[in-house]
C-alpha positions as CSV (number, residue, x, y, z in Angstrom):
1,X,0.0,0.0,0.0
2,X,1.2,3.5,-0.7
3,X,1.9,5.5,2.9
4,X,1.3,8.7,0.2
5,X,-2.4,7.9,0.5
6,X,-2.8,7.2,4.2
7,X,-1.2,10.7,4.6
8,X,-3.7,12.3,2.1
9,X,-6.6,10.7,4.4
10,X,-5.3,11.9,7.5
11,X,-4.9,15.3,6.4
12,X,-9.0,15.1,5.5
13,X,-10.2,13.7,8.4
14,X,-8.3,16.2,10.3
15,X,-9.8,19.0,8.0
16,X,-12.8,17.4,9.0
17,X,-12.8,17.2,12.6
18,X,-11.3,21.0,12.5
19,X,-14.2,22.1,10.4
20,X,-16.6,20.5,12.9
21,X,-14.8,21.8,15.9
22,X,-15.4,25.1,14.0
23,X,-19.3,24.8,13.3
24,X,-19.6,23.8,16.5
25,X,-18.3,26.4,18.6
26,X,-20.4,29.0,15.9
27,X,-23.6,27.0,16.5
28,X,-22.9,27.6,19.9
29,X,-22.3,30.9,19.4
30,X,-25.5,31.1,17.3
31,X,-27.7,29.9,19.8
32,X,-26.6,31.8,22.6
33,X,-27.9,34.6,20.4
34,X,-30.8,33.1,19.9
35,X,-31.4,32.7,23.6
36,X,-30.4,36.7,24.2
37,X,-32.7,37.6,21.1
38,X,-35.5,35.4,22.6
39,X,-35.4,37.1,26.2
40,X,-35.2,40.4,25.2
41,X,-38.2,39.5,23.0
42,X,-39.9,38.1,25.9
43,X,-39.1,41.8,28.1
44,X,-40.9,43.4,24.9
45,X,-43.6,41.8,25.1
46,X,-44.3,42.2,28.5
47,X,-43.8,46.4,28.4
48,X,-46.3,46.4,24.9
49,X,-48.8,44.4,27.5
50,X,-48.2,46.7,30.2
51,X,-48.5,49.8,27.9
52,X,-51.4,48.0,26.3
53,X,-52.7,48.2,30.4
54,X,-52.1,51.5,31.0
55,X,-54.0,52.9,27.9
56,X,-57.0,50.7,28.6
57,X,-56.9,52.6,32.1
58,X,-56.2,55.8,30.6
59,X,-59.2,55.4,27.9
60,X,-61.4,54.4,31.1
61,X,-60.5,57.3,32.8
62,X,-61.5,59.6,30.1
63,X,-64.5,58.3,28.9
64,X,-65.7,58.9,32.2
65,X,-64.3,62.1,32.2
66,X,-66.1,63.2,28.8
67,X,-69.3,61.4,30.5
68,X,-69.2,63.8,33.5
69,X,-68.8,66.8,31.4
70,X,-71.1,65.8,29.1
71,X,-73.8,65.9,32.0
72,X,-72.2,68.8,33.0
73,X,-73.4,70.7,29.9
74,X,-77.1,69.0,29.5
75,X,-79.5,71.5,30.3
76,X,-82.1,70.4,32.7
């Protein structure tokens, strides 16, 4: 057997396993991201809710603002 072609093999699989080592670390990398991106999407959801809160509280408040004045001005 020719040693020239066990050496050309090892040099792949190596190029293998360093590619892999490489993907792996960047998936890694990816999906922290991913996790970051997911709970700062989470935190903006929960202020739109709470904003979504307060303006249902606000609208509330002025209807029955507009109702009081709206008595206010019916002549009697």
């Amino acid at each position: 057997m020719n040693l020239g072609k066990f050496g050309e093999l090892e040099e792949k699989i190596k190029g293998v396993i360093e590619e892999y080592a490489l993907l792996k670390k960047r998936n890694q990398e990816i999906e922290a991201l991913l996790k970051n991106k997911e709970l700062e999407l989470g935190e903006a959801n929960n202020k739109i809710r709470g904003l979504n809160e307060e303006r249902e509280t606000i609208r509330t408040k002025v209807d029955l603002l507009l109702e009081l004045l709206q008595d206010m001005n019916t002549p009697r």
